[in-house]
C-alpha positions as CSV (number, residue, x, y, z in Angstrom):
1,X,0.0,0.0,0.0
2,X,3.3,2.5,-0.4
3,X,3.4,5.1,-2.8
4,X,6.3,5.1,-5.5
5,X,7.8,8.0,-3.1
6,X,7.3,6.0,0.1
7,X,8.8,3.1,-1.9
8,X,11.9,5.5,-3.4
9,X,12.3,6.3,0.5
10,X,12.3,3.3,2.1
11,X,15.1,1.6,-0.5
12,X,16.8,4.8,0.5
13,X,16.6,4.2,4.0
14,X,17.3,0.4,4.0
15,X,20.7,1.2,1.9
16,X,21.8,4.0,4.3
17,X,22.1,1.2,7.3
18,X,24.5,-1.2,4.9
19,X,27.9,-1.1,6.5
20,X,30.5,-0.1,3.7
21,X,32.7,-3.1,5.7
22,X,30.6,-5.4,4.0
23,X,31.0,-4.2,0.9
24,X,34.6,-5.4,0.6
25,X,34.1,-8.3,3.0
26,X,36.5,-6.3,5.7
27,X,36.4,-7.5,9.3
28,X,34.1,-8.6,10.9
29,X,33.1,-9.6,7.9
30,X,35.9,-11.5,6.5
31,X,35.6,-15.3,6.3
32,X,37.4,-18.7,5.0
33,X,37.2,-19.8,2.1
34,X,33.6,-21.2,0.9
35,X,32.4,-23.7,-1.0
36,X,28.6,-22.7,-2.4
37,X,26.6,-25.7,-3.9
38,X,25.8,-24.5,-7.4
39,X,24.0,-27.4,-8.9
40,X,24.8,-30.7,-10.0
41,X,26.7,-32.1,-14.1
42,X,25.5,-35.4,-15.2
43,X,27.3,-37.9,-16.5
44,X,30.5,-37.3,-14.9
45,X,32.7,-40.2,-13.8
46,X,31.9,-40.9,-10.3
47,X,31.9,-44.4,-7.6
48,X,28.2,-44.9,-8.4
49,X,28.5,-45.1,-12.1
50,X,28.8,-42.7,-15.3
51,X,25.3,-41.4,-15.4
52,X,25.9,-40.4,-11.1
53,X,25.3,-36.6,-10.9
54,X,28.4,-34.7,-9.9
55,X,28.0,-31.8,-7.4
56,X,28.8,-28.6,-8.8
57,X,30.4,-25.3,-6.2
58,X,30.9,-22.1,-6.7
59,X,34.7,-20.7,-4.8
60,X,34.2,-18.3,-3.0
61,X,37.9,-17.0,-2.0
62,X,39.0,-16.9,1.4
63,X,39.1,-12.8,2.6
64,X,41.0,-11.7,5.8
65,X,40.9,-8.7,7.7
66,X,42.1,-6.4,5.3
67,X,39.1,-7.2,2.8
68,X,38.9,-7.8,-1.3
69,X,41.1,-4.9,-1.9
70,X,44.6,-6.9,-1.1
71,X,43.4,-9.7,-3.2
72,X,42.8,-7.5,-6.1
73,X,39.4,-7.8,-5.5
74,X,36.6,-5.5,-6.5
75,X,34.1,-4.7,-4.1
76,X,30.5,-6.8,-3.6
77,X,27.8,-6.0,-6.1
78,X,24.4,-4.7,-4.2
79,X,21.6,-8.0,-4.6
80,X,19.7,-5.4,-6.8
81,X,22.4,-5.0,-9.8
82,X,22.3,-9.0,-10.5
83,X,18.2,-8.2,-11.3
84,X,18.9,-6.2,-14.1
């Protein structure tokens, strides 16, 4: 029941409580390396047989205190940019 303004505002306000640190995965929000399930290839050689599905993963780098910027790293995409 928002207008497009109270819409327009509220995105505004939501973004203005991001913390930048997060942005380039800087502590507290650094982490390990992890491993994201990203589906599954069929047919590939596996114990249980040739037509076994193989589980697929996405890398996701390990990131220490310093952030993405010592890796070479360029900062984390907002959720909106990969709707467009």
């Amino acid at each position: 029941g928002l207008t497009a303004q109270e819409q327009a505002d509220l995105v505004a306000f939501m973004k203005s409580l991001t913390d930048e640190r997060v942005r380039f995965e800087e502590a507290p929000f650094d982490h390990p390396q992890l491993l994201i399930p990203h589906g599954h290839q069929l047919g590939a050689h596996h114990q249980l047989g040739s037509m076994a599905a193989e589980d697929q993963v996405e890398i996701l780098p390990a990131v220490g205190q310093q952030g993405r910027a010592p890796l070479g790293l360029p900062p984390l995409q907002p959720f909106e940019a990969g709707l467009r």
